[in-house]
C-alpha positions as a LaTeX table, in Angstrom:
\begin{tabular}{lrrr}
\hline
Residue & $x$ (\AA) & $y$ (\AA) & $z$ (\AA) \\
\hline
Unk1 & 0.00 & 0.00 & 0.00 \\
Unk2 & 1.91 & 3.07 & $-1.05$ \\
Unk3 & 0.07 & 5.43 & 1.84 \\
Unk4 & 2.21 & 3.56 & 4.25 \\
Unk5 & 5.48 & 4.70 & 2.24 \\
Unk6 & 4.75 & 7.53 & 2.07 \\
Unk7 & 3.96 & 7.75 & 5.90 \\
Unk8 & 7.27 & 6.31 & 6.06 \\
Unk9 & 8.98 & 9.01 & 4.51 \\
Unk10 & 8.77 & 11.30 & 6.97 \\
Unk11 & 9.29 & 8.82 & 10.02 \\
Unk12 & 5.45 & 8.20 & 10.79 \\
Unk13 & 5.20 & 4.73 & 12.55 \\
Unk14 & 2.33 & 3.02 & 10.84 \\
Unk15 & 0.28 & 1.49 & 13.93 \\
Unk16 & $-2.28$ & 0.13 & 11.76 \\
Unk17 & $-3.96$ & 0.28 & 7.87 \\
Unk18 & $-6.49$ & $-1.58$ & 6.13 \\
Unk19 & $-8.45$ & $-0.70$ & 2.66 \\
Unk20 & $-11.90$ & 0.27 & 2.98 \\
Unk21 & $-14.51$ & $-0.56$ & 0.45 \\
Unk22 & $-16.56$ & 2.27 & 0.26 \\
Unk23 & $-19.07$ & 2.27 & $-2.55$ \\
Unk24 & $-21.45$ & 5.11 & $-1.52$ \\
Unk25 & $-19.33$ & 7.61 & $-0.90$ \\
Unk26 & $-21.20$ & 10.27 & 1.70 \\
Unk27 & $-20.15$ & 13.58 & 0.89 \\
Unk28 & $-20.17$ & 15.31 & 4.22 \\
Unk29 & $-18.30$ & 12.75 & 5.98 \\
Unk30 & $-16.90$ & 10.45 & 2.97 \\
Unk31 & $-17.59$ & 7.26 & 4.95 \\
Unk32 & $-20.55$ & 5.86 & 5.44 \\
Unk33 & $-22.07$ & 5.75 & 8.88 \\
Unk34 & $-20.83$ & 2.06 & 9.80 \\
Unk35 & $-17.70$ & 2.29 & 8.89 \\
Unk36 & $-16.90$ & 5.95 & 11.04 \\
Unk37 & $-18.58$ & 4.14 & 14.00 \\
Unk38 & $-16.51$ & 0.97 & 13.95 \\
Unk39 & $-13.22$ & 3.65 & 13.22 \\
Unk40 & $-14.34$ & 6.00 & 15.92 \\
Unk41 & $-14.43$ & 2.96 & 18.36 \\
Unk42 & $-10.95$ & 1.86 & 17.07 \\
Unk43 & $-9.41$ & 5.16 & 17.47 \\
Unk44 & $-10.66$ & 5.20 & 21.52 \\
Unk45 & $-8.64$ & 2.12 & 21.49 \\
Unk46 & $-5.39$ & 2.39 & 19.85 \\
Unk47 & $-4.96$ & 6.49 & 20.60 \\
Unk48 & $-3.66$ & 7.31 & 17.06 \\
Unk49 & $-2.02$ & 10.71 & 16.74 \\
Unk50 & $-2.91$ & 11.30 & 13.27 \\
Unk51 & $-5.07$ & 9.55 & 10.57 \\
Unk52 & $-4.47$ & 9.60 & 7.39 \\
Unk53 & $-6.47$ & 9.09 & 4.07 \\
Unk54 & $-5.26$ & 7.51 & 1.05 \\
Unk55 & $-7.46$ & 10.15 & $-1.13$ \\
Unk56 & $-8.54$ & 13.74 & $-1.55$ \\
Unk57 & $-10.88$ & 15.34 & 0.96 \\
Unk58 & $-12.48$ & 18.02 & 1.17 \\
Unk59 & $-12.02$ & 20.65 & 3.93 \\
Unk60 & $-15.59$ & 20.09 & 5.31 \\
Unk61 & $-15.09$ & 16.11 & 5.08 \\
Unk62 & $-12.38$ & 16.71 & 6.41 \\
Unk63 & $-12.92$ & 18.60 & 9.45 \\
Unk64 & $-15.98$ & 16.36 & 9.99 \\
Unk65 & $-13.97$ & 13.28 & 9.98 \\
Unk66 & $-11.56$ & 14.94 & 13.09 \\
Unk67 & $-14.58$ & 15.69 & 15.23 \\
Unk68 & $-16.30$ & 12.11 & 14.64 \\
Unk69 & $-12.74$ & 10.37 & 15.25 \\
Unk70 & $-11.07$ & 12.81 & 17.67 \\
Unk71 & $-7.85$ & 12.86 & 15.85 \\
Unk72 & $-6.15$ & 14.71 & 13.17 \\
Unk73 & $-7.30$ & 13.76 & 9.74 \\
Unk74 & $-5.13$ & 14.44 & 6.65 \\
Unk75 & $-5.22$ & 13.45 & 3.23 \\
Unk76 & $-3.32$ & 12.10 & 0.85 \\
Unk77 & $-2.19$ & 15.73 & $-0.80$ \\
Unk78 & $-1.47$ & 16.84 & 2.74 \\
Unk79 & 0.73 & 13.91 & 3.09 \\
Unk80 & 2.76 & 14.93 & 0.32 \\
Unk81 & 3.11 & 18.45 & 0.61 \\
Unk82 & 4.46 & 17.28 & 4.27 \\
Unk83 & 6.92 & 14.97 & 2.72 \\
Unk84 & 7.51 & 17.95 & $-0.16$ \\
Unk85 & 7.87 & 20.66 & 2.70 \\
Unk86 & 10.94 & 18.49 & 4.38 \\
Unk87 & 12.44 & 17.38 & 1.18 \\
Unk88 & 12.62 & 20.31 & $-0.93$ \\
Unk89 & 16.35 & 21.91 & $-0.82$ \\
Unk90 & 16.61 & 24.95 & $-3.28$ \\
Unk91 & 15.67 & 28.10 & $-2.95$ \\
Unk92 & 12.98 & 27.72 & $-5.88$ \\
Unk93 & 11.65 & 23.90 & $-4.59$ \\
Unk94 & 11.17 & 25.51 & $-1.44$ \\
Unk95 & 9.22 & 28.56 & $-2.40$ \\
Unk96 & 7.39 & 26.18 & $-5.01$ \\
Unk97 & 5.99 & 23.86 & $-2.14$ \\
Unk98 & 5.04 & 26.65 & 0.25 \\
Unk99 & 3.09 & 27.99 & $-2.65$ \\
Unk100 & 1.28 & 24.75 & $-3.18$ \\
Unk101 & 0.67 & 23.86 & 1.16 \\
Unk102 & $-0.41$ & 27.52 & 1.33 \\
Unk103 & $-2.70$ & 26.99 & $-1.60$ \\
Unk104 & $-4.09$ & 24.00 & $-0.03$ \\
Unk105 & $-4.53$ & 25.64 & 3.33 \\
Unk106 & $-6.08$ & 28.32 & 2.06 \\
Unk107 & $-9.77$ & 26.42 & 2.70 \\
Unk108 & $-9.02$ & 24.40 & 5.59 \\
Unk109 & $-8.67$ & 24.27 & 9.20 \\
Unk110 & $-5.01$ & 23.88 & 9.95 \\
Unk111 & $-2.10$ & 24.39 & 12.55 \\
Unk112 & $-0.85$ & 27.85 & 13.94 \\
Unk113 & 1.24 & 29.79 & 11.01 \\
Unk114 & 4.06 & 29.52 & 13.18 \\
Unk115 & 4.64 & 26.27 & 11.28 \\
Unk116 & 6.26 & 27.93 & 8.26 \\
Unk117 & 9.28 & 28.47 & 10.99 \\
Unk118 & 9.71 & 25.00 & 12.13 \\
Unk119 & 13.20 & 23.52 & 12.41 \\
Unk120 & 12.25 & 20.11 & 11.26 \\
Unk121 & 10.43 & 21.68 & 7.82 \\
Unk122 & 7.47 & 20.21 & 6.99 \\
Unk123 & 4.05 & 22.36 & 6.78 \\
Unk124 & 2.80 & 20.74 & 9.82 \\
Unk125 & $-0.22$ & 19.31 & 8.92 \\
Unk126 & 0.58 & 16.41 & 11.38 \\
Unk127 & 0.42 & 19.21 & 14.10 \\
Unk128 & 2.51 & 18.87 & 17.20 \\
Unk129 & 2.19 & 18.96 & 21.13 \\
Unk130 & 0.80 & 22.42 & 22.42 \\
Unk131 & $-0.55$ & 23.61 & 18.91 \\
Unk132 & $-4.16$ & 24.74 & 19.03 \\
Unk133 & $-6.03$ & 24.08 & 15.58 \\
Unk134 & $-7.13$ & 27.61 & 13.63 \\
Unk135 & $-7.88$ & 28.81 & 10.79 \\
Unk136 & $-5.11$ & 30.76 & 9.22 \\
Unk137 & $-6.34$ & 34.38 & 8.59 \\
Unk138 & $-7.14$ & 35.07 & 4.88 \\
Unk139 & $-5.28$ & 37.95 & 4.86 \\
Unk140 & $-1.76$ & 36.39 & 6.16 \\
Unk141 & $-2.27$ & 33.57 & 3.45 \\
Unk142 & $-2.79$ & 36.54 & 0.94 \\
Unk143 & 0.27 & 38.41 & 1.50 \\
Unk144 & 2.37 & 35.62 & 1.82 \\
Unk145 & 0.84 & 33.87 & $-1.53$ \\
Unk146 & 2.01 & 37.10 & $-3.29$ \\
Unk147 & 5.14 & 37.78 & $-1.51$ \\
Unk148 & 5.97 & 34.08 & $-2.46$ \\
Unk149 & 5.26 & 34.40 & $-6.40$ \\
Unk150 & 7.09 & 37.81 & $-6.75$ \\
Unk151 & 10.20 & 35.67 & $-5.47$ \\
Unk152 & 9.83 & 32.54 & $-7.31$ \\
Unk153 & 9.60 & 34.57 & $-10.80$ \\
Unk154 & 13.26 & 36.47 & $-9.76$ \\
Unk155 & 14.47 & 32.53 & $-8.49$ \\
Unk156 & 12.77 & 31.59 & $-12.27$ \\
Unk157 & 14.09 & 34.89 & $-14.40$ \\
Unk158 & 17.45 & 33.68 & $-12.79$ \\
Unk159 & 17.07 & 29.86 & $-13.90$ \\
Unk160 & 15.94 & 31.26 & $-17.70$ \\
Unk161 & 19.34 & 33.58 & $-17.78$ \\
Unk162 & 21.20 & 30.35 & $-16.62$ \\
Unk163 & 19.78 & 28.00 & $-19.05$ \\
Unk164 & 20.20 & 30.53 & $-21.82$ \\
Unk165 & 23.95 & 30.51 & $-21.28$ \\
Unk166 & 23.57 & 26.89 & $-20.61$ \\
Unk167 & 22.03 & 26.58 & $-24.24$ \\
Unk168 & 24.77 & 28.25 & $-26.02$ \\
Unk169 & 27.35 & 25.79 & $-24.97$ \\
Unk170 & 24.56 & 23.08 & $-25.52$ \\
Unk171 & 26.13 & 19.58 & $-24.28$ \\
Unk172 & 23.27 & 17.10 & $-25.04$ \\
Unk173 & 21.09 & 16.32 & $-21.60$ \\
Unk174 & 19.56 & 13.02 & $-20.62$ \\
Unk175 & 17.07 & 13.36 & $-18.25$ \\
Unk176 & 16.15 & 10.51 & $-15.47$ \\
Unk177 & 12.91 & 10.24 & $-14.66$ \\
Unk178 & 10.60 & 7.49 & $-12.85$ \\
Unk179 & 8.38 & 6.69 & $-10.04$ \\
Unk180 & 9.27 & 7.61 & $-6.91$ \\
Unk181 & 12.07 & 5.31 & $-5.26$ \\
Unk182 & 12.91 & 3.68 & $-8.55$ \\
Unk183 & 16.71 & 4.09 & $-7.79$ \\
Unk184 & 17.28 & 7.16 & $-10.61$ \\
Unk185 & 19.77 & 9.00 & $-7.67$ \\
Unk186 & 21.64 & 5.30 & $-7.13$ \\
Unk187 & 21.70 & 5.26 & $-10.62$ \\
Unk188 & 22.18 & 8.81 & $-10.94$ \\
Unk189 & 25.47 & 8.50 & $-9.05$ \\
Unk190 & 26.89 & 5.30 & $-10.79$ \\
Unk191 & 26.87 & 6.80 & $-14.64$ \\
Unk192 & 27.97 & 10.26 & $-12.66$ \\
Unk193 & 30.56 & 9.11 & $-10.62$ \\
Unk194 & 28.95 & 11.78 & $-7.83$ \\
Unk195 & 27.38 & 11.42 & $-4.39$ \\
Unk196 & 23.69 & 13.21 & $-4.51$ \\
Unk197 & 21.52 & 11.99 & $-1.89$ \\
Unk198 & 19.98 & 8.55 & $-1.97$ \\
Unk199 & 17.74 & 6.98 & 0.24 \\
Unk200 & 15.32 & 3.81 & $-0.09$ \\
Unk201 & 12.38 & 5.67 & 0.55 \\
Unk202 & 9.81 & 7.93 & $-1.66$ \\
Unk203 & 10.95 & 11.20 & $-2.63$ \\
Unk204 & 14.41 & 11.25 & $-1.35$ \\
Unk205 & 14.99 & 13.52 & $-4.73$ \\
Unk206 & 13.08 & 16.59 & $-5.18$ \\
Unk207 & 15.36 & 19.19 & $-6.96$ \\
Unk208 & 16.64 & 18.85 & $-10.35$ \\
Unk209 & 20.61 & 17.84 & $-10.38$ \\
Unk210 & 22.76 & 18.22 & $-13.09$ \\
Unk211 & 26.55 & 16.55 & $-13.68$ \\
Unk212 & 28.65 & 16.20 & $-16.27$ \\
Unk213 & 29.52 & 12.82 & $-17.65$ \\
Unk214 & 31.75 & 11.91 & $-20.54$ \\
Unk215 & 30.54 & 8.70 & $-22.48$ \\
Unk216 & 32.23 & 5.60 & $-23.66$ \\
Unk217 & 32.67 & 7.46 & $-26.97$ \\
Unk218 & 34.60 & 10.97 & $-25.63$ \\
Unk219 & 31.76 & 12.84 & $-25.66$ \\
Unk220 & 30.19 & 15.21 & $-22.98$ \\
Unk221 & 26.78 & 14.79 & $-22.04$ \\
Unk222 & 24.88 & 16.40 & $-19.28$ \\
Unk223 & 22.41 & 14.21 & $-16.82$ \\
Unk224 & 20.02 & 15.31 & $-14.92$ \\
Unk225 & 18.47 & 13.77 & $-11.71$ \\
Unk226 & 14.65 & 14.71 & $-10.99$ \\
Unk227 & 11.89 & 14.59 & $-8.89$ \\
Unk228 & 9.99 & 10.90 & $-8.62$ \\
Unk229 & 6.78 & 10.80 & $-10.12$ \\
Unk230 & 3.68 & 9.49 & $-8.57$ \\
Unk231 & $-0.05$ & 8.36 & $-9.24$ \\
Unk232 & $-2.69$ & 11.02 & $-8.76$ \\
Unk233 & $-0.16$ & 13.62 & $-7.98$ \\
Unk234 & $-1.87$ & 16.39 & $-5.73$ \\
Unk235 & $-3.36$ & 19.32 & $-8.65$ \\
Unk236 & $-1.38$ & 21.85 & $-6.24$ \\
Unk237 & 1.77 & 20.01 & $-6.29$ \\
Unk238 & 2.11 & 20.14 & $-10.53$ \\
Unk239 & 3.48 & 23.62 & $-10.30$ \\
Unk240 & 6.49 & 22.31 & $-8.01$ \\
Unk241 & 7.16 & 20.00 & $-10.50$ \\
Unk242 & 8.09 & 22.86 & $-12.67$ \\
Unk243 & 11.53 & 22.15 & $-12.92$ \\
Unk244 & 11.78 & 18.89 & $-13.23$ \\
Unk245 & 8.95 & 19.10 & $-15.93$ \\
Unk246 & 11.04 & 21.55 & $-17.79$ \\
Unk247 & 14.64 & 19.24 & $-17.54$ \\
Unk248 & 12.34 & 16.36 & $-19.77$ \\
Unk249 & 10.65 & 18.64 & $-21.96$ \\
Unk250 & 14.41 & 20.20 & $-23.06$ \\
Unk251 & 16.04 & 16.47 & $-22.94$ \\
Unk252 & 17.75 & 15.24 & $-25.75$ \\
Unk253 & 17.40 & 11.45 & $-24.29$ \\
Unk254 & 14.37 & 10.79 & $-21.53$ \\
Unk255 & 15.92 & 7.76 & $-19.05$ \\
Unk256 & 12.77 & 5.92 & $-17.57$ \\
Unk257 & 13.79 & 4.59 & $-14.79$ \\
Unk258 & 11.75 & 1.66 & $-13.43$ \\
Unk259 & 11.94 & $-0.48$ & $-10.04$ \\
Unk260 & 12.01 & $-4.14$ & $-12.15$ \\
Unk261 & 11.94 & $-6.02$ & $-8.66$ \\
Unk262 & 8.41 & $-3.98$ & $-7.67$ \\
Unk263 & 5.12 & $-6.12$ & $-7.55$ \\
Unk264 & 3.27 & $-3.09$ & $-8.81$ \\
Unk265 & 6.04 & $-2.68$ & $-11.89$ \\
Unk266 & 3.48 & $-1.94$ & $-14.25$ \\
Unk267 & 1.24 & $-0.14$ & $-13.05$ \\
Unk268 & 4.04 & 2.41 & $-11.66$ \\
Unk269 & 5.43 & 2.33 & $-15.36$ \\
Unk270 & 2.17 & 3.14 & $-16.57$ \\
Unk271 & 1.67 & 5.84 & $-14.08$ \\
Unk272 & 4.96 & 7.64 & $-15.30$ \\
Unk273 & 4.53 & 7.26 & $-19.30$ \\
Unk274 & 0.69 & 8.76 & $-17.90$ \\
Unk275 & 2.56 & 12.14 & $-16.51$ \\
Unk276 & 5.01 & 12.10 & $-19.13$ \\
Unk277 & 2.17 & 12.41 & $-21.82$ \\
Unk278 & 0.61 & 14.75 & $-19.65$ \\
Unk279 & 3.37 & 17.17 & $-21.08$ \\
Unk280 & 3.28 & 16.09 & $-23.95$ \\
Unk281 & 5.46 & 13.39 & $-24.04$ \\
Unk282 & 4.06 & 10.58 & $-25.91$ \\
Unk283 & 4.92 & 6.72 & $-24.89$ \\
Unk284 & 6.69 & 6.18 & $-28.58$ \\
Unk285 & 8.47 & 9.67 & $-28.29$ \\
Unk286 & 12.07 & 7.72 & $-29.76$ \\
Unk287 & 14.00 & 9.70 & $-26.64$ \\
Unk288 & 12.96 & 7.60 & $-23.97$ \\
Unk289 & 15.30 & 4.57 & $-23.22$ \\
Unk290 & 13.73 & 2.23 & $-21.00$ \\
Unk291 & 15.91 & 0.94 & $-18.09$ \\
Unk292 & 14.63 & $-1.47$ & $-15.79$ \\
Unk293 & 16.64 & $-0.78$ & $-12.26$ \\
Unk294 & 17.73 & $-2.85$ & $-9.19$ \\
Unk295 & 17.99 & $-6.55$ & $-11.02$ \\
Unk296 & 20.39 & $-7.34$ & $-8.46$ \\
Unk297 & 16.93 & $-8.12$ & $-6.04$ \\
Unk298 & 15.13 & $-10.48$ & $-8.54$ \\
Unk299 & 16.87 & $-14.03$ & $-8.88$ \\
Unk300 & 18.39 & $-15.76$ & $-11.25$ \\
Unk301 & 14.77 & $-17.29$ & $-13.23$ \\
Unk302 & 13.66 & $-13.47$ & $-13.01$ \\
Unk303 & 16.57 & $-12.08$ & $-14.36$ \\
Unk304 & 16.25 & $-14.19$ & $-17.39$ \\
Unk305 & 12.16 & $-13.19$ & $-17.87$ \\
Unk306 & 13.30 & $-10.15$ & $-17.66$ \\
Unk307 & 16.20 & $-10.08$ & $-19.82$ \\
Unk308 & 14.31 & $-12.38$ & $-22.63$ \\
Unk309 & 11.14 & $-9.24$ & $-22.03$ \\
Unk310 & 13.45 & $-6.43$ & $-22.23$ \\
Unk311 & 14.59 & $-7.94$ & $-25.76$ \\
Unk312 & 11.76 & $-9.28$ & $-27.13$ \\
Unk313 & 8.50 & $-7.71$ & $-26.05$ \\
Unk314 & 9.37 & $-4.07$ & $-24.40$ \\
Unk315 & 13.18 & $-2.86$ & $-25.68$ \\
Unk316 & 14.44 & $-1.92$ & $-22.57$ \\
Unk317 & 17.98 & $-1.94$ & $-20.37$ \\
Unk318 & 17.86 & $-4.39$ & $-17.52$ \\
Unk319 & 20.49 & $-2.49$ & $-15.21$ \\
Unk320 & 21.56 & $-2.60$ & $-11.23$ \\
Unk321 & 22.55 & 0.77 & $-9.76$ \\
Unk322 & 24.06 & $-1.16$ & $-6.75$ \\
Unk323 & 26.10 & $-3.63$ & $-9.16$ \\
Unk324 & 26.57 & $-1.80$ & $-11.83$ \\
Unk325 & 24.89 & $-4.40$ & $-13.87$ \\
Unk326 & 24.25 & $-3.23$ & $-17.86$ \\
Unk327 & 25.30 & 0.18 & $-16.94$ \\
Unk328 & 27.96 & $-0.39$ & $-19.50$ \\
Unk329 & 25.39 & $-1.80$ & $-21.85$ \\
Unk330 & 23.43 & 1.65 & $-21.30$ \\
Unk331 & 25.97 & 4.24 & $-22.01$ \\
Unk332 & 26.52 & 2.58 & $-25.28$ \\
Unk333 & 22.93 & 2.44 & $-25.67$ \\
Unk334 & 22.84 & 6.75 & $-24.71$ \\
Unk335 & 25.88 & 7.28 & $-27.14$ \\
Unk336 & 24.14 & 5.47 & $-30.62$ \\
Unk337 & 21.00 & 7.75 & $-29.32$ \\
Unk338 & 22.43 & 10.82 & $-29.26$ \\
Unk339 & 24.70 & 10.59 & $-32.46$ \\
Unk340 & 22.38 & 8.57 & $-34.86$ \\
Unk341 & 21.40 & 12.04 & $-36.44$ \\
Unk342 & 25.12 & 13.22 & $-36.73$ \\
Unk343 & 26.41 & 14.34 & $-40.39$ \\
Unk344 & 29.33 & 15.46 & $-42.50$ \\
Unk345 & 29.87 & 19.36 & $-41.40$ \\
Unk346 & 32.66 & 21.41 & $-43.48$ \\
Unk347 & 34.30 & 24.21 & $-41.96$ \\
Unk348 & 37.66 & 26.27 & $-43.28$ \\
Unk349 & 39.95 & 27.10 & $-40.76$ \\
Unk350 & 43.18 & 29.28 & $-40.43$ \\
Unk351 & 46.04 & 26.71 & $-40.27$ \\
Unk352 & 47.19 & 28.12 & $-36.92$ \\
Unk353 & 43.85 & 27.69 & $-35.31$ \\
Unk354 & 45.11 & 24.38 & $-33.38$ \\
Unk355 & 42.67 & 24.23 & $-30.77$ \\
Unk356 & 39.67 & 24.36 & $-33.36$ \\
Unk357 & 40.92 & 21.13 & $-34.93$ \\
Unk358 & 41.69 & 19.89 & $-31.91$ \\
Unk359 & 38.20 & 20.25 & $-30.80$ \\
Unk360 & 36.42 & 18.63 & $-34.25$ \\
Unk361 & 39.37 & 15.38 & $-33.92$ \\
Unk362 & 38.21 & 14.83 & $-30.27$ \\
Unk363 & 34.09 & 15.37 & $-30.69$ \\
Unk364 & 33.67 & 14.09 & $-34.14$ \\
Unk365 & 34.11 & 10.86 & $-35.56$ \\
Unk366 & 37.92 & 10.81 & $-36.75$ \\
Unk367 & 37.16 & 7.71 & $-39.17$ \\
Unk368 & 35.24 & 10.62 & $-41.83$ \\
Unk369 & 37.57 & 12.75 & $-41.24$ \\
Unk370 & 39.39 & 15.03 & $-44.31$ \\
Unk371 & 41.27 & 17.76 & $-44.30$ \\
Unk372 & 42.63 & 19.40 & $-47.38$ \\
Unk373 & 45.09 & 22.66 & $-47.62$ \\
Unk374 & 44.05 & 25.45 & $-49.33$ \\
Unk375 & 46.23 & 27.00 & $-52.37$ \\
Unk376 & 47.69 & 29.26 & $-50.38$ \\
Unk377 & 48.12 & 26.88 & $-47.71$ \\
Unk378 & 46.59 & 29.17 & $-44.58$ \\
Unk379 & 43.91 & 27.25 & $-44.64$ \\
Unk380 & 42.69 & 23.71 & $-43.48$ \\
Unk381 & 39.48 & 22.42 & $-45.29$ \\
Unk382 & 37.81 & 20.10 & $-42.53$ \\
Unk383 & 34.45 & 17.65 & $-43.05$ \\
Unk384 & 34.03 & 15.63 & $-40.12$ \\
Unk385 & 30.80 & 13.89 & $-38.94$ \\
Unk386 & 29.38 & 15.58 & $-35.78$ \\
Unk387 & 26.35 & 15.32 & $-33.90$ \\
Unk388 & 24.23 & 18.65 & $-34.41$ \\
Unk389 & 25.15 & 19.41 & $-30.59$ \\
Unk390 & 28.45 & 18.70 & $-30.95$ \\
Unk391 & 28.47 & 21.31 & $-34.14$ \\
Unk392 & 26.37 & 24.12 & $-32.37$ \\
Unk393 & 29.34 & 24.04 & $-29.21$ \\
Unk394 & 32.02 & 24.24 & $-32.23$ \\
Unk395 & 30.51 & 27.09 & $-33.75$ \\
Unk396 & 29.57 & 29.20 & $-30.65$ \\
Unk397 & 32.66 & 28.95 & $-29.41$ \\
Unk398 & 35.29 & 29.15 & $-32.24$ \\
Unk399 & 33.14 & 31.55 & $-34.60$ \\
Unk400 & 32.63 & 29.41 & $-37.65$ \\
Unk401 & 29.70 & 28.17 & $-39.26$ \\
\hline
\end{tabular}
């Protein structure tokens, strides 16, 4: 049941959970009248300090399910704006998920606003000893909801100015994407030889991370680590996933990263190709490698189902993070991606321009190389195949086109 990793995320010790069939859904309360009795009875017993549902609810369901069980109720969207609210490390992830709890508080009955100043992070919608439940005033949420946009567009104006000087020195960039705790930061590290922060547990990534990797053929490439994706993603949460959302749209090569050892493999595959194509990202798009992650858990009869399905019925990369499995196998795989659509450029060059030959011998392909004199002999006459990336770095940066 995912609810419980998510709980788990943020350290909440899951006392109890069960799935409730509930096919008449009430809309003041959500339950039906049997099913809050026999819950209201079970939370006299067991004391919980917070419930939480595995769905949206609205405020006044939600306040009416905390008076009929005596206990905080959140939902699923509060859940993850919790997780979100700890998680989130840049300036602009930060100012993105306070936009989105405040957004969602906006209606509801919540915690003291001193919350925006705890320690721990969070948005404290699990509440804490001493707090006394209120409505945040209107006019607080206001001013802070404007103060807050006014600084993510400088944080944003800043990131556009970046990745326009980014773009004229444009390496190629694979983006990893993938359902939450799929491994993409294990991964992440192994093809980037770097040490971003990994954890087994849902959403131990939420800022974009970039790194520079050079690839079995000499080339540069950048990656880029992003936010997991998740089923029914919270409607205020899509604008925090700006960033990230932005990374795949501008990839040149779209890693999907899958968990192949999940029961729900599927289903969470299906759930990311679903967001992808929500931005317009369709399942065939011919950018997306599909690389099936942590094989090093299934045995050896799996690994060969796998291995015979990644060739045969889905083309995918059966990889382990941890053992470094087919990572091999996948930079190859990234390297005929990315310079499939490379061609013959000619440039002329001054004879005593070392450094621009230099640069066309080490990023093109040195087997189609010529190089002819001219008359004079000042000038060198190169064709070379180059990727088009390759090509647009040559010509920013040496002046020839």
């Amino acid at each position: 049941m995912e609810a419980i990793g998510l709980s788990e995320a943020i350290n909440i010790n899951v006392i109890h959970s069960e799935t409730i069939k509930n096919v008449d859904i009430k809309s003041p309360t959500f339950l039906s009248s049997g099913h809050i009795e026999r819950i209201a009875e079970m939370c006299a017993e067991i004391q919980p300090d917070i419930l939480i549902f595995d769905g949206a609810l609205t405020p006044v369901q939600q306040r009416n399910l905390e008076e009929a069980f005596n206990v905080k109720v959140i939902d699923r969207t509060g859940l993850i704006l919790e997780i979100f609210g700890e998680r989130a490390q840049t300036k602009e992830g930060k100012l993105q998920v306070e936009l989105a709890a405040l957004d969602y508080q906006r209606s509801r009955l919540v915690r003291s606003w001193t919350h925006l100043e705890r320690q721990r992070g969070g948005f404290g919608f699990m509440g804490g000893p001493g707090e006394t439940q209120i409505e945040i005033d209107r006019r607080l949420i206001g001013q802070r909801l404007v103060k807050i946009k006014k600084d993510l567009q400088k944080v944003r104006n800043a990131r556009a100015l970046q990745s326009k000087s980014r773009a004229k020195v444009p390496y190629p960039v694979i983006a990893l994407v993938g359902y939450t705790n799929a491994g993409k930061s294990t991964l992440f590290n192994t093809l980037t030889k770097s040490k971003v922060y990994a954890e087994d547990a849902l959403f131990a990534t939420l800022d974009p991370t970039t790194r520079r990797v050079k690839l079995p053929s000499g080339k540069i490439a950048l990656f880029s680590d992003t936010v997991g994706f998740i089923t029914d993603l919270p409607t205020q949460l899509i604008e925090a996933f700006q960033a990230t959302l932005e990374q795949v749209e501008g990839a040149d090569i779209i890693l999907h990263i899958s968990d192949r050892a999940a029961i729900d493999f599927e289903e969470k595959q299906d759930a990311v190709l679903a967001t992808l194509e929500e931005i317009g990202i369709e399942e065939d798009d011919p950018r997306i490698i599909h690389v099936w992650n942590k094989s090093d858990l299934l045995d050896i009869e799996q690994q060969s189902a796998a291995r015979r399905k990644a060739r045969f019925t889905t083309p995918a990369i059966l990889v382990s993070a941890i053992t470094k499995q087919g990572v091999g196998t996948l930079l190859d795989r990234i390297d005929e991606t990315l310079f499939d659509n490379a061609r013959v450029y000619t440039y002329t060059l001054p004879v005593t321009d070392g450094k621009a030959l230099a640069f066309l011998k080490r990023h093109g392909d040195n087997q189609t190389i010529k190089i002819e004199a001219s008359e004079t002999g000042n000038h060198l006459k190169v064709s070379i195949n180059l990727s088009g990336s390759d090509a647009d770095i040559f010509e920013h940066k040496y002046g020839y086109s």
